[in-house]
C-alpha positions, 0 to 999 in steps of 0.5 A: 299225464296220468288222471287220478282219483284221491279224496282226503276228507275229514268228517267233523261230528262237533257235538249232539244236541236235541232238536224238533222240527222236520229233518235236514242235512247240510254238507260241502262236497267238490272236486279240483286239481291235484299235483303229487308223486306217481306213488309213495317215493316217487321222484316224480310228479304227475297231475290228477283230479281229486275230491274233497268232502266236509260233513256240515249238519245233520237233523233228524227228529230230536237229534241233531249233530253239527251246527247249520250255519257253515261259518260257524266255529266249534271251540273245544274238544269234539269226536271227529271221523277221518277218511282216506284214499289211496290209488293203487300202485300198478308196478306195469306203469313204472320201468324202476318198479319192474318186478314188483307186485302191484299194490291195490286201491285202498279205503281207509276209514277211522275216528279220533278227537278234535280240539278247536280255539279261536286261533288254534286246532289240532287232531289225532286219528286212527284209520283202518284200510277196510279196501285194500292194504288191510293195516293201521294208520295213524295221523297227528296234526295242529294248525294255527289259524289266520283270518286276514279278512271275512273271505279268507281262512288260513291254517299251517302247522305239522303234520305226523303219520304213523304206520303198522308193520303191514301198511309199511310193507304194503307200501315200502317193503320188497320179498324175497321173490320181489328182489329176485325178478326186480332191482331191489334187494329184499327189504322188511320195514317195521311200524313206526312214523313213516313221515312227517312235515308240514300243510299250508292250508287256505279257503277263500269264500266265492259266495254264499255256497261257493268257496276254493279249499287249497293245499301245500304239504311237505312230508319227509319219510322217515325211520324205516319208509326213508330206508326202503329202496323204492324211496327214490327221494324222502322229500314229498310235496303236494299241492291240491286246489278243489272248489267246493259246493255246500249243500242244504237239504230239508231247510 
């Protein structure tokens, strides 16, 4: 079993107001389990750890961003930023990807809009992989949600993602030189969706500064990533369980 590193955080900026007293910041921060495929195509899975991250409030003089109380819920449109990492690919650690150049850690980092109702939400953002595979990435998402009772959040709806011609050739594509030293034949996918499928999310409050954050995703590649011989199945499924700590400082 292979140990792993992956954060997939969302940071929520809900608005701006205006503010005086002395500074403050509050944010959830943690770490857990994670169940997914060696790599993108993969038919086989491997456990790791993994991280989470939810910015919370932010003071500082008279501006202040976010809200302070951590159950609150923000309705309406609001700017959000979105980060994402993904472990590097290093082809000595798969017999089926002999031949193939290894694929490095990457950061993305990007922005985009929120929009929230009482029962309902959903984003769209854009990330750019400033470590790494250097392209862009797109993600659209919407969640009906579930409050069965005080400690419990629910969230489950769809999930797209798109790539640029170069993330879908870092991850997906095989050169010539490739094909020639590996099992694969040459292959050059275009951008367009890469996946698409579904996310169950569910937060179950411990107490006051503690809470569990799970996740069950499905995607299934498509378009050009499904045709990629590295595919060895279009189906992916990921299952991460992290507990979470929030932070309070200056309050």
């Amino acid at each position: 079993m292979k140990s792993t590193f992956l954060i997939a955080a969302v940071t929520v900026l809900p608005g701006m107001a205006l503010a005086q007293s002395g500074p403050s910041l509050s944010f959830s921060a943690g770490i857990g389990g994670i169940y997914q495929p060696e790599y993108f195509g993969s038919d086989d899975y491997e456990a790791g750890v993994t991280g989470g991250f939810k910015f919370g409030h932010l003071k500082i003089g008279r501006l202040e961003f976010g809200d302070p109380d951590p159950n609150a819920v923000d309705l309406g449109w609001r700017p959000r930023g979105s980060l994402r990492v993904i472990r590097e690919r290093d082809s000595s650690d798969y017999v089926e990807l002999t031949g193939l150049r290894d694929v490095d850690f990457s950061l993305e980092i990007g922005g985009g809009v929120g929009y929230t109702a009482e029962n309902f939400q959903a984003f769209a953002d854009v990330r750019y992989g400033v470590i790494g595979h250097e392209s862009w990435v797109g993600e659209l998402g919407a969640d009906a949600i579930f409050r069965p009772s005080d400690d419990w959040t629910v969230t489950v709806g769809p999930r797209m993602l798109w790539g640029s011609g170069d993330y879908t050739s870092t991850y997906f594509g095989v050169t010539p030189a490739e094909a020639a030293v590996s099992a694969f034949p040459a292959y050059a996918p275009g951008s367009g969706l890469v996946s698409a499928g579904i996310e169950v999310g569910a937060q179950y409050e411990l107490s006051q500064n503690w809470y569990l954050d799970g996740t069950l995703a499905w995607n299934r590649y498509v378009g050009d990533a499904a045709d990629s011989p590295i595919v060895q199945d279009d189906d992916s499924f990921q299952v991460s369980l992290i507990a979470m700590r929030r932070f309070n400082f200056g309050r």
